[in-house]
Residue, then its C-alpha position, 0 to 999 in steps of 0.5 A: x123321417x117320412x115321405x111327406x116329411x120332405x115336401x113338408x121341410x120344402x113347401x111348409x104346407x100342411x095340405x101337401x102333407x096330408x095329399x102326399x101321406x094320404x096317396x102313400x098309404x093308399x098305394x101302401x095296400x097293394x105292397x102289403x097284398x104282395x107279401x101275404x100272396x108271397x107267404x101264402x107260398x111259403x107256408x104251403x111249401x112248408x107242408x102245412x097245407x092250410x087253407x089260403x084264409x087261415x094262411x093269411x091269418x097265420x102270417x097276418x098274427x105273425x107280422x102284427x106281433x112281430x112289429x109290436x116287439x120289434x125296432x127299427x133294426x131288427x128288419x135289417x138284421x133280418x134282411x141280411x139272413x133273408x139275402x143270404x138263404x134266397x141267394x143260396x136257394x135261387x143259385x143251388x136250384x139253378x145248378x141242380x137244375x143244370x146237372x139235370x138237363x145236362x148241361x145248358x145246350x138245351x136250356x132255352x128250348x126247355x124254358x120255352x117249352x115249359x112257360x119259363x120264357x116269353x118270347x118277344x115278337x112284337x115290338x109293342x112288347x118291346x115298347x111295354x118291357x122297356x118303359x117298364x124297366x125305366x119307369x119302376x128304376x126311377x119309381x124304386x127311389x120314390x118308395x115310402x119305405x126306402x125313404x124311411x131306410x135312407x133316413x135311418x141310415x147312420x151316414x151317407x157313406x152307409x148309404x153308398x155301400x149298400x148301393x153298391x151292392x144292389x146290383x148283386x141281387x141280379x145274379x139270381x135272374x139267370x138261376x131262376x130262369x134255369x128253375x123254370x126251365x127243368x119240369x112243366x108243371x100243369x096241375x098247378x092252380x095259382x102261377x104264383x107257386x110256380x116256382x115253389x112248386x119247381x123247388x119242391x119237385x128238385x130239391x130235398x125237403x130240408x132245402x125247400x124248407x130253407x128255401x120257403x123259410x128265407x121267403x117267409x123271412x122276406x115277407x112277414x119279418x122284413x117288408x110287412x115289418x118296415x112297410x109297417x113302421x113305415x105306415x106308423x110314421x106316417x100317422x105319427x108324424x103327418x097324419x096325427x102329429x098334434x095329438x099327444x104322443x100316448x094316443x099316438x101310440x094307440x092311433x099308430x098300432x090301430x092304423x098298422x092293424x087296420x093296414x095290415x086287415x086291409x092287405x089280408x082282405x084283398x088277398x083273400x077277395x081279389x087274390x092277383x099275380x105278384x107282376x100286377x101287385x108290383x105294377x099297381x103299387x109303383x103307378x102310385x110311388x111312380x108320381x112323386x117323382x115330379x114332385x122330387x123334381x120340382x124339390x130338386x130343379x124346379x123350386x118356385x113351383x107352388x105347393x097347390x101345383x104338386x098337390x094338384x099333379x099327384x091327385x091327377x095322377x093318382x086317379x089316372x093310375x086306378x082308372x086306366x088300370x081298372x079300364x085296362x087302358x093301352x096306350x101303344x103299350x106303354x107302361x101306364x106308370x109313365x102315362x101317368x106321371x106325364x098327366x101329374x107334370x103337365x097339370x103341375x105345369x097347367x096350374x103353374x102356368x095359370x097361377x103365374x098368368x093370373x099373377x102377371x095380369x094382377 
């Protein structure tokens, strides 16, 4: 099942569907740019040395091909190893890095010194920080491929586990601040590579091709890969689903392909930090919230309100990004998804009054 799938089984309403299919795939492309940023690291890190387009092109013909071959659980397999040598990686960095500096007496003067840390002086960057940590916990929930994850789950009780489990990954945090925190880097060109370049000047070279082949791992043959099935549910399932299922096939693989062209060319023509791309994705996942709550609380909201609000929100997510808009530095996803509840309520309101006068 998909995302549109559940506003499909609540409303019934085929322009719904396409509004929301339509806004997964767009806000799909900067995701699918953050994983090319990301193996473009890793494959410099490897010691090919390979320019930043023949890296895309590289890591574009391996997940292609390995999303041709693959199924639905091989990703899961895959992000079971990738966990473990990320984990492993991160937690061997920081106590390499604490045996160099002697201990963490002088870790934070280090991590200051070396740009691993920002200080928070003003309380409008209190304000950004905090609305932004509440905004993407919500909007995580709302991403495509995790609905497409809770769907293939074999039971609810499988679900619940791995939940569980989630807050684990937070123990990397304090590791990678103490690999920040060990040496300055100032020929650096791309602050993505910021900690690649880190791993590779403390570690042995085995240990750093362990380290970029986990984050190889993360990035073609787990998130491109479920991203990218993701992406042919979509337009099996809400986009094309009365064409006959052999020229599903075919639609699907050109739709993947031209998905995945369109996240190499951003990469490649407007390369961005990973933080923006994250940012940019979750303002479009962040919008169908309202619309789960009006599923989940609210059920005598019309199908034209949803659609209307995610619209509304989806244009004010780009324009103020594109604007670089501030408002008293809160997070513009917040921003946006007031815009997409009040014009829920605006049409609801009016279709209601419309209704009242008739």
């Amino acid at each position: 099942m998909t995302l549109p799938d559940i506003f499909k089984g609540h409303y019934s309403h085929r322009g719904l569907e396409l509004v929301v299919a339509i806004s997964t795939l767009l806000f799909m492309i900067p995701w699918g740019q953050l994983q090319f940023e990301g193996l473009v690291v890793a494959l410099n890190a490897l010691g090919f040395n390979l320019s930043p387009t023949l890296s895309v092109i590289v890591s574009g013909c391996l997940a292609f091909i390995y999303i041709s071959i693959s199924g639905v659980k091989a990703p899961a397999f895959i992000s079971i190893l990738k966990d473990i040598i990320m984990l492993l990686a991160i937690i061997i960095t920081g106590i390499v890095v604490i045996k160099e500096i002697n201990g963490l007496s002088n870790l934070f003067n280090l991590a200051k010194q070396h740009g691993a840390m920002v200080t928070i002086d003003k309380s409008e960057d209190v304000v950004f920080s905090m609305t932004t940590i509440f905004f993407q916990s919500l909007a995580f929930y709302c991403m495509p491929i995790i609905v497409a994850v809770v769907f293939t789950s074999k039971s609810e009780g499988t679900i619940k586990r791995t939940q569980r489990f989630m807050p684990l990954y937070m123990l990397m945090y304090p590791f990678l601040i103490l690999a920040f925190a060990l040496v300055s880097i100032p020929d650096l060109d791309n602050p993505n590579h910021a900690f690649m370049a880190t791993v590779t000047s403390i570690l042995p070279p085995w240990a750093v091709g362990l380290v970029a082949a986990g984050a190889a791992l993360s990035g073609i043959f787990l998130v491109l890969a479920v991203t990218s099935l993701a992406v042919g549910g979509l337009v099996s399932r809400n986009l094309l689903s009365n064409v006959p299922e052999k020229s599903q096939r075919k639609w699907v693989q050109i739709i993947v392909l031209l998905y995945l062209l369109c996240s190499m060319g951003l990469t490649l023509l407007a390369p961005s930090l990973m933080p923006n791309l994250i940012n940019t994705a979750y303002y479009g996942f962040g919008q169908f919230l309202p619309g789960f709550l009006s599923i989940f609380f609210f059920r005598s909201m019309r199908p034209a309100n949803i659609a209307a609000g995610l619209i509304t929100g989806d244009l004010f997510a780009i324009c103020m990004h594109v604007a670089q808009m501030n408002f008293l530095n809160i997070n513009i996803g917040f921003i946006d998804k007031l815009h997409s509840c009040l014009c829920n309520q605006y049409v609801f309101e009016k279709k209601t009054e419309s209704s009242d006068r008739f």
